[in-house]
CHARMM internal coordinates of N, CA and C (Angstrom, degrees):
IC EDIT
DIST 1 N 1 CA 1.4400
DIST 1 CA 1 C 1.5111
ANGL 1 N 1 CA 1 C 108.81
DIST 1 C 2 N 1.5811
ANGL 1 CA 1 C 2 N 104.84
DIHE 1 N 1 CA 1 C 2 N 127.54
DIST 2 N 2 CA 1.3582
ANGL 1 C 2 N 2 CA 93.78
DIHE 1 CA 1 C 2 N 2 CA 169.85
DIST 2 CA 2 C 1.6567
ANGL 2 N 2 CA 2 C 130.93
DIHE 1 C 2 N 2 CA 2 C -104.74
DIST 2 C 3 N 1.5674
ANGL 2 CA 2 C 3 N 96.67
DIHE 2 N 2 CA 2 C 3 N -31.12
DIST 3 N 3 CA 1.8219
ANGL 2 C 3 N 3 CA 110.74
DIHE 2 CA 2 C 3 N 3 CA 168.87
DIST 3 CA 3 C 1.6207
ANGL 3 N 3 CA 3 C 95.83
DIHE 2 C 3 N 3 CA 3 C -132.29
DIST 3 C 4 N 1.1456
ANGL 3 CA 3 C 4 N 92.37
DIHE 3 N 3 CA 3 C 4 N 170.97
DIST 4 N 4 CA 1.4166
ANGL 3 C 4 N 4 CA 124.18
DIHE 3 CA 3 C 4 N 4 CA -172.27
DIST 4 CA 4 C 1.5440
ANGL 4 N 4 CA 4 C 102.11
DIHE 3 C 4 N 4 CA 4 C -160.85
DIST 4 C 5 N 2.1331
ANGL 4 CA 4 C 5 N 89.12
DIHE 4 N 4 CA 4 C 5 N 125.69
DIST 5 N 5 CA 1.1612
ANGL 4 C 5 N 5 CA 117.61
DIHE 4 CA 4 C 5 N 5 CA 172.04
DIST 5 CA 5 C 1.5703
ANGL 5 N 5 CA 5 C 124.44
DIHE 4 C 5 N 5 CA 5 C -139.02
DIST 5 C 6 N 1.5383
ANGL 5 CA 5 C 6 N 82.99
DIHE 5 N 5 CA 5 C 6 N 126.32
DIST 6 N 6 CA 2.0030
ANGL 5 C 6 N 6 CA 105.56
DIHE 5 CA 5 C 6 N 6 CA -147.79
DIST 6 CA 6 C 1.8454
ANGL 6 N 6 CA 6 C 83.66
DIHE 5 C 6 N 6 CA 6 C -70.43
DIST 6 C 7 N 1.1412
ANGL 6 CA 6 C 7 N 97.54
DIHE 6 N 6 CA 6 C 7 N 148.66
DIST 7 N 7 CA 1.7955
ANGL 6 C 7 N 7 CA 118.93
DIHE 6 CA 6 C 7 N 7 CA 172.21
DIST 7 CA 7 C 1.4932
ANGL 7 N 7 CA 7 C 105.08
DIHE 6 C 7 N 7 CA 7 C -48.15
DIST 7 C 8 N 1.1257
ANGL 7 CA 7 C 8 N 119.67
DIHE 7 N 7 CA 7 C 8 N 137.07
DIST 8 N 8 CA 1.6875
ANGL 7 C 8 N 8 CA 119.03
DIHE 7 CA 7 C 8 N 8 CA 146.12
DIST 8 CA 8 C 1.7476
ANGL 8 N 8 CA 8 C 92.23
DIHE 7 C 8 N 8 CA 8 C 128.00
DIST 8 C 9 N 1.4740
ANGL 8 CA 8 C 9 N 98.57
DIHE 8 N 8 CA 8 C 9 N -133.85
DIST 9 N 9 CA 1.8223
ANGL 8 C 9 N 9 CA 107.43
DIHE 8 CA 8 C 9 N 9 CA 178.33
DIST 9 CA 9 C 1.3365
ANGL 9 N 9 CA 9 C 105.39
DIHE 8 C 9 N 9 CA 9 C -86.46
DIST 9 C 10 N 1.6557
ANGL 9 CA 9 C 10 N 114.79
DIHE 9 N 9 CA 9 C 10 N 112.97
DIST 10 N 10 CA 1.2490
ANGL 9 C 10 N 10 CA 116.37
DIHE 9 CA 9 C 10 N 10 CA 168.40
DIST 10 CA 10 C 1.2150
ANGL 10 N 10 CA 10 C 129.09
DIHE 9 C 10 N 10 CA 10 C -52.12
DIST 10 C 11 N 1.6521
ANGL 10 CA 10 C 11 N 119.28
DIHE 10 N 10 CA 10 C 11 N -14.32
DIST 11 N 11 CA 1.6005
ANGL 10 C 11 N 11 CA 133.78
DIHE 10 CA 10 C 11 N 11 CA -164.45
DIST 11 CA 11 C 2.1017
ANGL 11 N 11 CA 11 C 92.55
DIHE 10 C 11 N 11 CA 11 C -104.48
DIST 11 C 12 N 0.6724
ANGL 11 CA 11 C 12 N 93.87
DIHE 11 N 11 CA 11 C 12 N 3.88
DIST 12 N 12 CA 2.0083
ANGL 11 C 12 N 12 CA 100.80
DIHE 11 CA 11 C 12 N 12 CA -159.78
DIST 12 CA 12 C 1.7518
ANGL 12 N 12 CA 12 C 90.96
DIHE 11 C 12 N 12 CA 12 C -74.74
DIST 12 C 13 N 1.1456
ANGL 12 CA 12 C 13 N 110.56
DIHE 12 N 12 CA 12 C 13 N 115.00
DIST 13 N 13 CA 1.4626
ANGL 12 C 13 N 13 CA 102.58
DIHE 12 CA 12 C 13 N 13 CA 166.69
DIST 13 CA 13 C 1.5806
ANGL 13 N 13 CA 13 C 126.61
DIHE 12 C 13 N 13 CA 13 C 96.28
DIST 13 C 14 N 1.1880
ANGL 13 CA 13 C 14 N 94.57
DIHE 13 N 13 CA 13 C 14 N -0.36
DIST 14 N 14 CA 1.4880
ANGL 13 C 14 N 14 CA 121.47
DIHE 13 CA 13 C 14 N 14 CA 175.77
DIST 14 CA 14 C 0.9907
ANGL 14 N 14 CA 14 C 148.16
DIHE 13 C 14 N 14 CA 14 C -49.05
DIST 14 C 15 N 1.5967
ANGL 14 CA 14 C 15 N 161.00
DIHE 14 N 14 CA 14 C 15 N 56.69
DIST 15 N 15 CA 1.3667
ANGL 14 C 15 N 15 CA 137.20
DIHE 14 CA 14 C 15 N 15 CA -146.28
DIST 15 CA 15 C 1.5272
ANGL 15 N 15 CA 15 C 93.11
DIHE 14 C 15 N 15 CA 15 C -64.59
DIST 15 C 16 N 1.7338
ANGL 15 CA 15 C 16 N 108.75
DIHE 15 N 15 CA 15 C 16 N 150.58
DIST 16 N 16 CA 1.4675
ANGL 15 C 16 N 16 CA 116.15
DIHE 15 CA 15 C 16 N 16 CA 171.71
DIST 16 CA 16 C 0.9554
ANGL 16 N 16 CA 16 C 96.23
DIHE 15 C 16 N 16 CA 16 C -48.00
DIST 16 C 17 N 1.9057
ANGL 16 CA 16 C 17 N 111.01
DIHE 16 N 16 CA 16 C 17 N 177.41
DIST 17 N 17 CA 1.5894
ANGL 16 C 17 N 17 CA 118.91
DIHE 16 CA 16 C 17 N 17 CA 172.99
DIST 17 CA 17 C 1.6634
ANGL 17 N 17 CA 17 C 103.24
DIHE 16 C 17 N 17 CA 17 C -96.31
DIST 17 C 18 N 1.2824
ANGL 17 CA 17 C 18 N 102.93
DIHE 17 N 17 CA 17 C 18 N 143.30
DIST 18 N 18 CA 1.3056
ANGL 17 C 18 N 18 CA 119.38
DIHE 17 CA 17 C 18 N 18 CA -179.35
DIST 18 CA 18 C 1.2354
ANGL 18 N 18 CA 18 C 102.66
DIHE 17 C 18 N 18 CA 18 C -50.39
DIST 18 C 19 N 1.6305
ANGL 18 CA 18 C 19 N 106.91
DIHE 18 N 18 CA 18 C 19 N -166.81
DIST 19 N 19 CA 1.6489
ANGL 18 C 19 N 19 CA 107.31
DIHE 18 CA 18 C 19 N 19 CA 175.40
DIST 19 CA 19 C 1.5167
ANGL 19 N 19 CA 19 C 113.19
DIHE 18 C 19 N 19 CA 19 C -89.64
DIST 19 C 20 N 1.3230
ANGL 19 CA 19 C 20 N 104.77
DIHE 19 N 19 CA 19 C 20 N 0.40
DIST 20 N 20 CA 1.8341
ANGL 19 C 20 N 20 CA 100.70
DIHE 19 CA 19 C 20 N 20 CA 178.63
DIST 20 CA 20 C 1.7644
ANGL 20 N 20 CA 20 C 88.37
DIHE 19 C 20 N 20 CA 20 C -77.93
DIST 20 C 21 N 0.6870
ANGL 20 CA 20 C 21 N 141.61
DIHE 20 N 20 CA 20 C 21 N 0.93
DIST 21 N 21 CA 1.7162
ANGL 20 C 21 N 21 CA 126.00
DIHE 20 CA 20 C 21 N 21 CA -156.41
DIST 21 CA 21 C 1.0270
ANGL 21 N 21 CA 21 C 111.28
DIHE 20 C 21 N 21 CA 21 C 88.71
DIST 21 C 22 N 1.6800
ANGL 21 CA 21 C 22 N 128.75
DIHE 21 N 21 CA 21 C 22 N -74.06
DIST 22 N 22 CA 1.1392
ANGL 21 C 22 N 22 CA 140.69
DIHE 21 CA 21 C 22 N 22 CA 167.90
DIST 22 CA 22 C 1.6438
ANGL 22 N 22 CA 22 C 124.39
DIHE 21 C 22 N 22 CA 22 C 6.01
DIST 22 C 23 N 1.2166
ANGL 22 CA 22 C 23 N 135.05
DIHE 22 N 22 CA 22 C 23 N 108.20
DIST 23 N 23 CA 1.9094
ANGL 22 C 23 N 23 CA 134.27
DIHE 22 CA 22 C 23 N 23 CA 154.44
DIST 23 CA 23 C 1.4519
ANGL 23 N 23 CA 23 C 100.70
DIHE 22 C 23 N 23 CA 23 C -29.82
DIST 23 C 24 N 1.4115
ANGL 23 CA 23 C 24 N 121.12
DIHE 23 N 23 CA 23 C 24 N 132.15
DIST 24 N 24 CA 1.0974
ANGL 23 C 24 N 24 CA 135.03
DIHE 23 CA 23 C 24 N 24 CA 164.98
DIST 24 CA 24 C 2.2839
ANGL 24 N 24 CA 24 C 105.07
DIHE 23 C 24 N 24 CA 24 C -78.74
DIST 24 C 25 N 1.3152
ANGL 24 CA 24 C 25 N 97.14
DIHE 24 N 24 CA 24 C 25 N 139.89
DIST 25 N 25 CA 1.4890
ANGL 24 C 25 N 25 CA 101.20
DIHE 24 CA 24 C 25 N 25 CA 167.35
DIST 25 CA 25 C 1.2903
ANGL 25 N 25 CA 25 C 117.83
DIHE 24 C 25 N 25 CA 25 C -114.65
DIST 25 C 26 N 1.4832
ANGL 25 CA 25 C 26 N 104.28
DIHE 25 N 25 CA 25 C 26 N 152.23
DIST 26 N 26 CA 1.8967
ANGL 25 C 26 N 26 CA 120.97
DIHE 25 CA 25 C 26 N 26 CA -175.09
DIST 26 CA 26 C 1.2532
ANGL 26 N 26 CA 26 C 112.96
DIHE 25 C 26 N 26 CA 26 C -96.29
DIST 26 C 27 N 1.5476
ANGL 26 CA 26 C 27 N 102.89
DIHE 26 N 26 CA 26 C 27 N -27.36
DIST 27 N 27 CA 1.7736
ANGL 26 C 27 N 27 CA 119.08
DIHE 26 CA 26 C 27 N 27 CA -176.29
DIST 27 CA 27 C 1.2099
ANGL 27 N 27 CA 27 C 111.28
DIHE 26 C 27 N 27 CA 27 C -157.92
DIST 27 C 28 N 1.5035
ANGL 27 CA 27 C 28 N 106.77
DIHE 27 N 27 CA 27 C 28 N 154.56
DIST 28 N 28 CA 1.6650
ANGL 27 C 28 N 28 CA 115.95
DIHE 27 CA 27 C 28 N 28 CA 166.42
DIST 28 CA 28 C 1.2613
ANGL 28 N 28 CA 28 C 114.08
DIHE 27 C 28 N 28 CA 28 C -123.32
DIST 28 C 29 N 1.2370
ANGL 28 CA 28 C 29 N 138.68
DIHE 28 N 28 CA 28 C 29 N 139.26
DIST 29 N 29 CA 1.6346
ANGL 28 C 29 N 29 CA 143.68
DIHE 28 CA 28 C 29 N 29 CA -162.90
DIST 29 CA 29 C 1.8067
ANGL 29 N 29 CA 29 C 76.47
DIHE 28 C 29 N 29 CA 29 C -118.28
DIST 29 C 30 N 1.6418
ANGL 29 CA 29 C 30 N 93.63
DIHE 29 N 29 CA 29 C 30 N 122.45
DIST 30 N 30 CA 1.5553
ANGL 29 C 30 N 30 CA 88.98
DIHE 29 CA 29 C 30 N 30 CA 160.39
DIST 30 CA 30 C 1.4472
ANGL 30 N 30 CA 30 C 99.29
DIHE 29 C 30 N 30 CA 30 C -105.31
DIST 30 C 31 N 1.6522
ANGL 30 CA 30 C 31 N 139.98
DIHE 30 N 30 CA 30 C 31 N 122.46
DIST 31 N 31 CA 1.0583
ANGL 30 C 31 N 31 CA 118.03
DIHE 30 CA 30 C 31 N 31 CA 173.53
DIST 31 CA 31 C 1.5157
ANGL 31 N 31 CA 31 C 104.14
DIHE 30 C 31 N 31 CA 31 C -117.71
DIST 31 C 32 N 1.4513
ANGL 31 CA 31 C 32 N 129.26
DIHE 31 N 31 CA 31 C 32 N 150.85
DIST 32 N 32 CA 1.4141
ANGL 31 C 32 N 32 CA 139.58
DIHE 31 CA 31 C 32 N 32 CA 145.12
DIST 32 CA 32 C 1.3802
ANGL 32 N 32 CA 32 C 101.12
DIHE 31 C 32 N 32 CA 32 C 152.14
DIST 32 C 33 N 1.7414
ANGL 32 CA 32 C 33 N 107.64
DIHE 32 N 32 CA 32 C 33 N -137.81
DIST 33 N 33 CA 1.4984
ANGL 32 C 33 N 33 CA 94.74
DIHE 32 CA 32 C 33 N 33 CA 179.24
DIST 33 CA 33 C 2.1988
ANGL 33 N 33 CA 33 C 97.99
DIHE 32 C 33 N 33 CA 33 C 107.49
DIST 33 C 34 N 1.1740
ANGL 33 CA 33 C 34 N 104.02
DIHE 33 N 33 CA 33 C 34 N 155.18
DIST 34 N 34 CA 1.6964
ANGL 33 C 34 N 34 CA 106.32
DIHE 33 CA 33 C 34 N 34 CA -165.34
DIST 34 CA 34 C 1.3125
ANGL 34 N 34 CA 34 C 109.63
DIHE 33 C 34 N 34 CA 34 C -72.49
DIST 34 C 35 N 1.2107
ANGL 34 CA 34 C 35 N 118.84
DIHE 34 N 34 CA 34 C 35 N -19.73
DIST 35 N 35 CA 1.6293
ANGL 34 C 35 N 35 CA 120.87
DIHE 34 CA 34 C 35 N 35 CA 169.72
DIST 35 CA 35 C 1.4059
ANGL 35 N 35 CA 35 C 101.27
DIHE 34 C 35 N 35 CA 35 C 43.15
DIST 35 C 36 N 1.4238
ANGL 35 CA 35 C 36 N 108.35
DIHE 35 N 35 CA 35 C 36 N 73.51
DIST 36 N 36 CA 1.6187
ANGL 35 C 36 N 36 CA 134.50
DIHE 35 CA 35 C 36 N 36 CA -172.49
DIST 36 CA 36 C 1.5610
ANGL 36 N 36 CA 36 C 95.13
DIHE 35 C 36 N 36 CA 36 C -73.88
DIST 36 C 37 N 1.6995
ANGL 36 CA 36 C 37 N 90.30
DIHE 36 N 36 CA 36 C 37 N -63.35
DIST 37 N 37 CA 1.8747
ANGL 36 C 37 N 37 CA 94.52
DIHE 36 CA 36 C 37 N 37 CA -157.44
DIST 37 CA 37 C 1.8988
ANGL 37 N 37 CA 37 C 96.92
DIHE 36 C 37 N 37 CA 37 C -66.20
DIST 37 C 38 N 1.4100
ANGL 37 CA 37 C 38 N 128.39
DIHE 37 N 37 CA 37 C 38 N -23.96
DIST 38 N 38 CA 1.3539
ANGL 37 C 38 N 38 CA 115.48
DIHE 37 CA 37 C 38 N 38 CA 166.01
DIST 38 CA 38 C 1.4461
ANGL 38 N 38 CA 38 C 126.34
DIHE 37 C 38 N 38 CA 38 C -70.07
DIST 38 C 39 N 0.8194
ANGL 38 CA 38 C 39 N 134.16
DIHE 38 N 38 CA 38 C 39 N 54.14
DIST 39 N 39 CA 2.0410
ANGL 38 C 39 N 39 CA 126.91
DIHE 38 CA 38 C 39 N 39 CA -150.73
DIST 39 CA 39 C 1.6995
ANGL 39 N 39 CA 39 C 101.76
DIHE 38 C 39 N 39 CA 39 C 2.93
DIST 39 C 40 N 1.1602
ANGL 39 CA 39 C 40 N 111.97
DIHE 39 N 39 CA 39 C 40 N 51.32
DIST 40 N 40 CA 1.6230
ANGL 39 C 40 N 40 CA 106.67
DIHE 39 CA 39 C 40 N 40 CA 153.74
DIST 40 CA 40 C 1.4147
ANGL 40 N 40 CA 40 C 98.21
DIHE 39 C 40 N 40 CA 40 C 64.88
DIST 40 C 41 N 1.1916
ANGL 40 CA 40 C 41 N 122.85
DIHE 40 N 40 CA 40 C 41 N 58.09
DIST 41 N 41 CA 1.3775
ANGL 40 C 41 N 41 CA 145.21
DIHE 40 CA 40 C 41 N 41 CA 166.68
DIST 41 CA 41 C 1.6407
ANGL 41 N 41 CA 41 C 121.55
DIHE 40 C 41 N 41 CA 41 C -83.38
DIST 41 C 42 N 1.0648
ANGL 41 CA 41 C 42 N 138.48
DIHE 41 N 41 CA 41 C 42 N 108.27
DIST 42 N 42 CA 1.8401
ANGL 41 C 42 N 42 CA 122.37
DIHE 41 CA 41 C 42 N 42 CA 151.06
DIST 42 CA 42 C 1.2255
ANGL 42 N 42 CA 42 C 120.30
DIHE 41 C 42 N 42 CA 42 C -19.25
DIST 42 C 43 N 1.1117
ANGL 42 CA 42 C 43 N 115.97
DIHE 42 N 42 CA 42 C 43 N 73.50
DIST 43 N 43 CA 1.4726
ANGL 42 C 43 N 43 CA 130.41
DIHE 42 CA 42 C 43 N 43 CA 179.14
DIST 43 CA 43 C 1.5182
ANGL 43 N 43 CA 43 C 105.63
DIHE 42 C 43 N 43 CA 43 C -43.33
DIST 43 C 44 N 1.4990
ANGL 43 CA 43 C 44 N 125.98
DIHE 43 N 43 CA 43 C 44 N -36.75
DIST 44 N 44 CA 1.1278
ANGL 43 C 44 N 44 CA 134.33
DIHE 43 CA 43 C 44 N 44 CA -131.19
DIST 44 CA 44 C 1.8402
ANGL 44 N 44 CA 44 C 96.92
DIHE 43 C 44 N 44 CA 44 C -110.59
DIST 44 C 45 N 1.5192
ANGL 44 CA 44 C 45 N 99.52
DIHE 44 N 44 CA 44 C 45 N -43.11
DIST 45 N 45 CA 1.1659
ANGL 44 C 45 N 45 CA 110.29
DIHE 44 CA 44 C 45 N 45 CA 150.50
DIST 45 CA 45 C 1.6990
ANGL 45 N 45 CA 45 C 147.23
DIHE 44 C 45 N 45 CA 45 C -93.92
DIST 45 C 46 N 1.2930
ANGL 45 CA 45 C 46 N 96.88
DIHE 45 N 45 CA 45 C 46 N 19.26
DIST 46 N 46 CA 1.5982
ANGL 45 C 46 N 46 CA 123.10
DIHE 45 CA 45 C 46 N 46 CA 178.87
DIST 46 CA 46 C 1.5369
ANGL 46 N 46 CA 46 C 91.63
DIHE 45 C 46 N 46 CA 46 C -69.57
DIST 46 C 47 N 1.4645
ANGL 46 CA 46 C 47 N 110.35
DIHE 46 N 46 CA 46 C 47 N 124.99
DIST 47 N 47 CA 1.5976
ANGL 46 C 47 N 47 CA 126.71
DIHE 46 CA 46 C 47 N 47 CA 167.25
DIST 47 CA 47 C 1.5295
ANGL 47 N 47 CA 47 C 107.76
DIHE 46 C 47 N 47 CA 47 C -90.29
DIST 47 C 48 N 1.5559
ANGL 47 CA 47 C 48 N 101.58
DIHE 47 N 47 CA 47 C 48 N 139.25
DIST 48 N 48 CA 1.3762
ANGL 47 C 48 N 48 CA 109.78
DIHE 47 CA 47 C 48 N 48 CA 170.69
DIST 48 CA 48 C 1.3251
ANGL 48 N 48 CA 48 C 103.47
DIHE 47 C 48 N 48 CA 48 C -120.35
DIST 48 C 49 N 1.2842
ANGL 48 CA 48 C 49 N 143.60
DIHE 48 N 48 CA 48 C 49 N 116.49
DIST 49 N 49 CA 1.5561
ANGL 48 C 49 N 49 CA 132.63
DIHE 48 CA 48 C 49 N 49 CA -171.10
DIST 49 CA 49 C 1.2510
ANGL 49 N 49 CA 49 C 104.88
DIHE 48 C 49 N 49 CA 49 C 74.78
DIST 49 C 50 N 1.2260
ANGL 49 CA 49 C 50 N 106.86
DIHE 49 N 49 CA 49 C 50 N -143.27
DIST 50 N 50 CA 1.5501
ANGL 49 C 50 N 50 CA 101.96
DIHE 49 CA 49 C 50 N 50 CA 172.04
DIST 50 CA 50 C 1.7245
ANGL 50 N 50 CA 50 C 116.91
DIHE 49 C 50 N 50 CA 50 C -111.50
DIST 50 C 51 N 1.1566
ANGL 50 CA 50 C 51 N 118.89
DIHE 50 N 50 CA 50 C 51 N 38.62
DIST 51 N 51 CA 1.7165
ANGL 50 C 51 N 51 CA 141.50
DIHE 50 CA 50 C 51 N 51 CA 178.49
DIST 51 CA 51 C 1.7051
ANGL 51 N 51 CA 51 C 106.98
DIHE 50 C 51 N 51 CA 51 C -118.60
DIST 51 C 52 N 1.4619
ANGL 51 CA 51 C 52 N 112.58
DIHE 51 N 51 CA 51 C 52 N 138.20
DIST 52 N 52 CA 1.2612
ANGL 51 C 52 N 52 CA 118.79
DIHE 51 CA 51 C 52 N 52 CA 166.88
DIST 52 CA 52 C 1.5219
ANGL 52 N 52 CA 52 C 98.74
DIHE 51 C 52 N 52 CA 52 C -71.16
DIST 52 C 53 N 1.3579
ANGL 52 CA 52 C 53 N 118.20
DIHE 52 N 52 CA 52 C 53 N 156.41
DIST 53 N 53 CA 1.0709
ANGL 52 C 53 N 53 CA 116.56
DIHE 52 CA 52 C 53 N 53 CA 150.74
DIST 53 CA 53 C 2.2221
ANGL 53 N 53 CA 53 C 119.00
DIHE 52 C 53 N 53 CA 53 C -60.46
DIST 53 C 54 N 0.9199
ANGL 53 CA 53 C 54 N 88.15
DIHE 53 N 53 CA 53 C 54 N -94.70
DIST 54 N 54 CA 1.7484
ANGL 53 C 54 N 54 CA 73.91
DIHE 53 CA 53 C 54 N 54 CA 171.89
DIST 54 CA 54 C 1.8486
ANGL 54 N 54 CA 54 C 119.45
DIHE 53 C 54 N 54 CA 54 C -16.00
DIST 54 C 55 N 1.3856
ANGL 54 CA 54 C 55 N 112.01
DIHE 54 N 54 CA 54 C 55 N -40.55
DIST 55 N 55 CA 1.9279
ANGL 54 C 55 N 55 CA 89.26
DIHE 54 CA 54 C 55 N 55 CA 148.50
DIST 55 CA 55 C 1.1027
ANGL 55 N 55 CA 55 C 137.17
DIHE 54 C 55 N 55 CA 55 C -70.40
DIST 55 C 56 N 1.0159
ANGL 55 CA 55 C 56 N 111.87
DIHE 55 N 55 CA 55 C 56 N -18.52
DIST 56 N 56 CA 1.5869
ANGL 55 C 56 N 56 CA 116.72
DIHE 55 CA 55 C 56 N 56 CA -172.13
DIST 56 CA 56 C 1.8237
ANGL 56 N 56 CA 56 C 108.71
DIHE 55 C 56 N 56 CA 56 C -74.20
DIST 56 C 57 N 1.6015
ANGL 56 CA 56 C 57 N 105.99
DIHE 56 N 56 CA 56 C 57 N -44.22
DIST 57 N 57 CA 1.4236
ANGL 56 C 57 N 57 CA 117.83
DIHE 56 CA 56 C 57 N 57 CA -177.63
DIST 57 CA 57 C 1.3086
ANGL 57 N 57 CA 57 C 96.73
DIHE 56 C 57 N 57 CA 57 C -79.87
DIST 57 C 58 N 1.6180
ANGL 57 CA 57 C 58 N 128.06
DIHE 57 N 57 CA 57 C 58 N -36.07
DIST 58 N 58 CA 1.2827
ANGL 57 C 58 N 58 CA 105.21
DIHE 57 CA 57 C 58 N 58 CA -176.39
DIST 58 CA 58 C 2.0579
ANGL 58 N 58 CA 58 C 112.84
DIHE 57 C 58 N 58 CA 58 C -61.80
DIST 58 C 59 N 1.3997
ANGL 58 CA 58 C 59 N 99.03
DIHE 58 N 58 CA 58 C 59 N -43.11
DIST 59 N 59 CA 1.8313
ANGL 58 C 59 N 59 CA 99.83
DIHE 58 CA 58 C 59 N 59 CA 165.78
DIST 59 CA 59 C 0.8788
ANGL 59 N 59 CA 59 C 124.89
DIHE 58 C 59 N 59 CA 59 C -39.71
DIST 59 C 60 N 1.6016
ANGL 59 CA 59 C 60 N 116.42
DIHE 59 N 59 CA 59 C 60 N -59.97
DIST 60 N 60 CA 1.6417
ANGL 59 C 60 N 60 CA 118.64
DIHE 59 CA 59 C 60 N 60 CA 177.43
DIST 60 CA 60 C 1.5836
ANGL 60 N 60 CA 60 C 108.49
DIHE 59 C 60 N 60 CA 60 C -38.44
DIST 60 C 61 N 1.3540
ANGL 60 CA 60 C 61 N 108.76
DIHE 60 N 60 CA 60 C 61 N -37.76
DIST 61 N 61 CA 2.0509
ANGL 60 C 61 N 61 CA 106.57
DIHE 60 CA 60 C 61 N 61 CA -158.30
DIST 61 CA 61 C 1.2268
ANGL 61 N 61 CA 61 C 104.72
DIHE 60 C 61 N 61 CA 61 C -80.08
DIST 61 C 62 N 1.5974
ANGL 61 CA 61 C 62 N 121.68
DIHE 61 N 61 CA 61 C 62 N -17.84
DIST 62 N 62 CA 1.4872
ANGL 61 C 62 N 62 CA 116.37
DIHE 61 CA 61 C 62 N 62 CA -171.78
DIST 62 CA 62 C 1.1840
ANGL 62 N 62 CA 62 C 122.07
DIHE 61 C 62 N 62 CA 62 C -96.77
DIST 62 C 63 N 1.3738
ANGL 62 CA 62 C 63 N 100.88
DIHE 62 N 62 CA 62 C 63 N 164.34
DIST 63 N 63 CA 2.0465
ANGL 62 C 63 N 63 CA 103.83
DIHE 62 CA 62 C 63 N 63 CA -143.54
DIST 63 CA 63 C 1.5710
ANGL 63 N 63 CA 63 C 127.10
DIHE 62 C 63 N 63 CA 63 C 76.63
END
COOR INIT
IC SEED 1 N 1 CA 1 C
IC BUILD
């Protein structure tokens, strides 16, 4: 995965764009990585319930 775009108004919640043009960001989710101690699992897509993890953190960040 490279972006992620939360449901609804893509502009919703936004800081204007700086003067590069560019969307300003609030957070970065670094996710992946060898996920040794998981037998080399999608960490990112590892479900807990019925949520990936990487949704769940992506929820936490929004707003």
């Amino acid at each position: 995965m490279t972006a992620y775009e939360p449901p609804g108004d893509p502009g919703a919640g936004t800081d204007p764009a700086p003067a590069s043009g560019r969307a300003g960001y609030d957070a970065v989710v670094l996710a992946g990585g060898a996920a040794r101690r998981l037998g080399g699992a999608d960490k990112p897509g590892l479900r807990v319930g019925a949520r990936a993890l990487l949704d769940r953190v992506l929820a936490a960040c929004a707003g």
